[in-house]
C-alpha positions as CSV (number, residue, x, y, z in Angstrom):
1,X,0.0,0.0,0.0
2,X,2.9,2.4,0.7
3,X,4.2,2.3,-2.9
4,X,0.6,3.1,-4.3
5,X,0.7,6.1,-2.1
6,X,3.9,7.2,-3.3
7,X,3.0,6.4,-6.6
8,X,-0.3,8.2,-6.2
9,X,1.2,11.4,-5.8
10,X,2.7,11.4,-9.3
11,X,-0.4,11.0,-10.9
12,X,-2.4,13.2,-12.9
13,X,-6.4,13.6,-12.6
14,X,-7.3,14.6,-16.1
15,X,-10.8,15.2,-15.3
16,X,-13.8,14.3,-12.6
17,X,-16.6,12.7,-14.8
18,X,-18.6,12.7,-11.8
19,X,-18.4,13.0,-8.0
20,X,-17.3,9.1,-7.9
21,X,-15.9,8.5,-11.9
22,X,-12.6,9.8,-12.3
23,X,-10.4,9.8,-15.3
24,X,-6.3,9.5,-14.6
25,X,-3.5,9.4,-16.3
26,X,-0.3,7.4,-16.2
27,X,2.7,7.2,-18.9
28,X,0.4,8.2,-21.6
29,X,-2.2,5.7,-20.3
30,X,-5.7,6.8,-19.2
31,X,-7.6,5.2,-16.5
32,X,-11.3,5.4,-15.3
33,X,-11.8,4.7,-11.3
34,X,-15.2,4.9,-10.0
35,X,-15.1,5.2,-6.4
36,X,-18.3,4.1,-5.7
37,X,-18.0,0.8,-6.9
38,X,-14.7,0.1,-6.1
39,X,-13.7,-0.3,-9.8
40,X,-10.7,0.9,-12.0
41,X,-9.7,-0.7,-15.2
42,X,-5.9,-1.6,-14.1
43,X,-8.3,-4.3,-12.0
44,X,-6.0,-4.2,-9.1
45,X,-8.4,-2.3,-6.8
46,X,-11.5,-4.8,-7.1
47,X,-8.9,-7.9,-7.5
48,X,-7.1,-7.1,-4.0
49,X,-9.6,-5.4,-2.5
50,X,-7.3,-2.1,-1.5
51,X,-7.5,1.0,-3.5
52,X,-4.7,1.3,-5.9
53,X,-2.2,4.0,-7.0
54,X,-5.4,5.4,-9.3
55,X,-7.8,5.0,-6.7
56,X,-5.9,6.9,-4.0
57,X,-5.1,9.5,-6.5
58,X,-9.1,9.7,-7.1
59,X,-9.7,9.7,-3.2
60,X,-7.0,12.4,-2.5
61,X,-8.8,14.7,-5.2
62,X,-12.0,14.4,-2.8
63,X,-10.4,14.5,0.4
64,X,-11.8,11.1,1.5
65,X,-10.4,8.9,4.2
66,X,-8.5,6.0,2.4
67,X,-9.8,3.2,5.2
68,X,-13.0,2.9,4.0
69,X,-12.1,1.7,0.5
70,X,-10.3,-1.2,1.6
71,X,-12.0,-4.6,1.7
72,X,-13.2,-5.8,5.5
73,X,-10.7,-8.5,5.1
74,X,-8.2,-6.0,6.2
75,X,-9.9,-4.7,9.4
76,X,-8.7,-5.3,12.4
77,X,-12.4,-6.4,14.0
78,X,-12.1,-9.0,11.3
79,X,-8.6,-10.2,11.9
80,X,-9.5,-10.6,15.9
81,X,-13.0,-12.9,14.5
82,X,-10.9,-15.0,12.2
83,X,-8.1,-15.8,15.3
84,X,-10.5,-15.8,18.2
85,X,-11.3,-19.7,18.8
86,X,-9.7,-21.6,21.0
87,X,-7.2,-24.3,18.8
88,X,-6.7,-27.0,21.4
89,X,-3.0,-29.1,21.9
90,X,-3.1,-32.8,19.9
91,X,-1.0,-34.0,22.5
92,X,2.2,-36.2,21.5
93,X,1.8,-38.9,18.3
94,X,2.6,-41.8,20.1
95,X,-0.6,-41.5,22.7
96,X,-2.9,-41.2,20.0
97,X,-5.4,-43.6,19.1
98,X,-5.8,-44.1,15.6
99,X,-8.3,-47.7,14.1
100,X,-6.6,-49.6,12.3
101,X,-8.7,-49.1,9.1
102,X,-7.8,-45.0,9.2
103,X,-4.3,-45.9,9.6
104,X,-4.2,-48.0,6.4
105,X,-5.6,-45.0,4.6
106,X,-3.1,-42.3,5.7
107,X,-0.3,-40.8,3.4
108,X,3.3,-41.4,3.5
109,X,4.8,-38.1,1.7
110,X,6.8,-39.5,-1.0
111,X,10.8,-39.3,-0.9
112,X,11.5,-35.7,-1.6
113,X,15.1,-35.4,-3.6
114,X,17.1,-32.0,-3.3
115,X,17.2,-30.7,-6.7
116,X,20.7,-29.5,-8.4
117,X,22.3,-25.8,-8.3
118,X,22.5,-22.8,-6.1
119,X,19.2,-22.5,-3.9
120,X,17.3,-19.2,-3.8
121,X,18.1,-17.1,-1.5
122,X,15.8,-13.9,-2.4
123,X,11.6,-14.3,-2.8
124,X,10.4,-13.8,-6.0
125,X,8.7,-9.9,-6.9
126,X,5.4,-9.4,-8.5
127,X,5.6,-7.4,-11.3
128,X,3.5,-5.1,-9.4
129,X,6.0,-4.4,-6.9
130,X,8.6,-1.6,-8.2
131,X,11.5,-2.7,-6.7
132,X,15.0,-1.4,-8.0
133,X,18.0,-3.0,-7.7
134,X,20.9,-1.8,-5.5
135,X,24.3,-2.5,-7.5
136,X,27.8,-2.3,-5.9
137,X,31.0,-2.5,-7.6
138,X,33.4,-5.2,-6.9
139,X,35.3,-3.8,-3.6
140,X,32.3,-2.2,-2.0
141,X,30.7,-5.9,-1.5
């Protein structure tokens, strides 16, 4: 979220087609958000559920709290409802007691083999994460 509001900031509103409809430009690219139904044709802010760069550009431009536009998925009332039962201890494997014919029936994992090379060491970016590169020269490593 903190890179669509610094990317927000750059944007251009070209013009307000109505009090929710806004039309915005990026890189020569023009994109309709509609506030009032959570829409924008990047997709991003119906897809994740939290406004993006166009959207918060659009609710800046009407001096609208940003909160409400985010899906409830990312309130913290509905974190607290999602974590608030009560997961109780299975106790040790050994002092369980398992019939015989649901024992037949469980899984083995099959043998995993380490694959060949250099394992990755950095997670992989989505494309729509800017992230730039910081290069060093030989000595400063």
């Amino acid at each position: 979220m903190n890179s669509a509001l610094k990317k927000a900031r750059e944007l251009h509103i070209v013009e307000t087609l109505t009090l929710s409809r806004f039309n915005i430009t990026e890189n020569q690219r023009e994109f309709i958000v509609d506030l009032e139904n959570r829409t924008c044709t990047c997709r991003r802010f119906e897809h994740e559920e939290l406004p993006c760069a166009h959207a918060i550009a659009a609710i800046d431009k009407r001096k609208l709290p940003k909160h409400p536009f985010c899906g409830r998925w990312y309130l913290n009332s509905e974190y607290k409802e999602t974590y608030k039962g009560v997961i109780h201890p299975v106790g040790n494997e050994d002092d369980w007691d398992i019939p015989e014919e649901i024992r037949e029936i469980i899984l083995k994992h099959p043998n995993y083999k380490v694959r060949k090379g250099r394992r990755q060491k950095e997670r992989y970016r989505p494309s729509s994460e800017n992230y730039v590169a910081k290069r060093k020269c030989g000595r400063c490593k």
